[in-house]
GULOPA-667241 format. One line per 8 residues: number of its first residue (from 1); their letters; for each residue x, y, z of C-alpha. Coordinates in pm, 1 decimal, always signed. Example, Ala and Ser with C-alpha at 12.3 -4.5 7.8 and 13.67 -1.06 7.14 Angstrom:
BEGIN
1 = AS = +1230.0/-450.0/+780.0 ~ +1367.0/-106.0/+714.0
***
This chain:
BEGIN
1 = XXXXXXXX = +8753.8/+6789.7/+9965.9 ~ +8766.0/+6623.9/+10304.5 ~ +9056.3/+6331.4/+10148.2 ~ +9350.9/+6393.4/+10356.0 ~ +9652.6/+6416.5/+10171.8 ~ +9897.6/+6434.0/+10489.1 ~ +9861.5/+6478.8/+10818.5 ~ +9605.6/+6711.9/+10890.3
9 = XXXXXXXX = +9626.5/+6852.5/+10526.4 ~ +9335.6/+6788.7/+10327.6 ~ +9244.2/+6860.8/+9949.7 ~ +8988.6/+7165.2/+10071.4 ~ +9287.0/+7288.3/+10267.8 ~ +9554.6/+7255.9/+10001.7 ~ +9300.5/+7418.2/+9741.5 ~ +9237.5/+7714.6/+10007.6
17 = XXXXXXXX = +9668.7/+7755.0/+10104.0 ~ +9753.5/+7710.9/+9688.5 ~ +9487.5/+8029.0/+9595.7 ~ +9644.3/+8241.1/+9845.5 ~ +9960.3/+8125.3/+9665.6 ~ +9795.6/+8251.3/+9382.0 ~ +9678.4/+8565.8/+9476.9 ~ +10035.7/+8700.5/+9599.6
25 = XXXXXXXX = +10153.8/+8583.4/+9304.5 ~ +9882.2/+8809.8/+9089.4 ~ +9962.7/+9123.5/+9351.3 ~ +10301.6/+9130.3/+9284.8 ~ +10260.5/+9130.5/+8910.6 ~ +9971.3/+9381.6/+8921.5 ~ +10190.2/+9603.7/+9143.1 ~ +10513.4/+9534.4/+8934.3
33 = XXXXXXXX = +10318.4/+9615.4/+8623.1 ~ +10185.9/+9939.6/+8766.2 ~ +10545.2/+10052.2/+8879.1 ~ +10711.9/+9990.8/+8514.5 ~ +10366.7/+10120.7/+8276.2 ~ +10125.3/+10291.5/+8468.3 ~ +10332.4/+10553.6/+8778.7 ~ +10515.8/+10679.2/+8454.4
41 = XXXXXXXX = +10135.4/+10746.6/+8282.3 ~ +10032.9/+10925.3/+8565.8 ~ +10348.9/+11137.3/+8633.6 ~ +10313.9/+11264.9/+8302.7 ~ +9947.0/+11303.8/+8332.1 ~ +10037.9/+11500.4/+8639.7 ~ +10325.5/+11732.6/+8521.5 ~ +10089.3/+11821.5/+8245.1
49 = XXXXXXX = +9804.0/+11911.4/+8430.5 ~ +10012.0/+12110.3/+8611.7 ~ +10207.8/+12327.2/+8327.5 ~ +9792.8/+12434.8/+8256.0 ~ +9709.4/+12490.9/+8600.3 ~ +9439.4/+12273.5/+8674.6 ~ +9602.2/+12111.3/+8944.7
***
């Protein structure tokens, strides 16, 4: 982990900077996912619970 790859950039460091990479990268899918499939779900989900009254 501690083999510097350059300057003061080491493999633990690179490993660490390339998950956060990562995890952005699953975010935006997740949130992109959720705008397209699941807000659409949930309206209708909504509107219905609504036409009965329960909400």
């Amino acid at each position: 982990m501690s083999l510097r790859l350059a300057g003061p950039l080491n493999v633990g460091l690179a490993l660490s900077l390339l998950q956060c990479v990562t995890a952005a990268c699953a975010i935006g899918w997740y949130a992109r996912h959720a705008r397209r499939v699941l807000d659409p779900e949930a309206a209708q989900v909504r509107a219905l619970l609504r036409e009965e009254g329960e909400v």
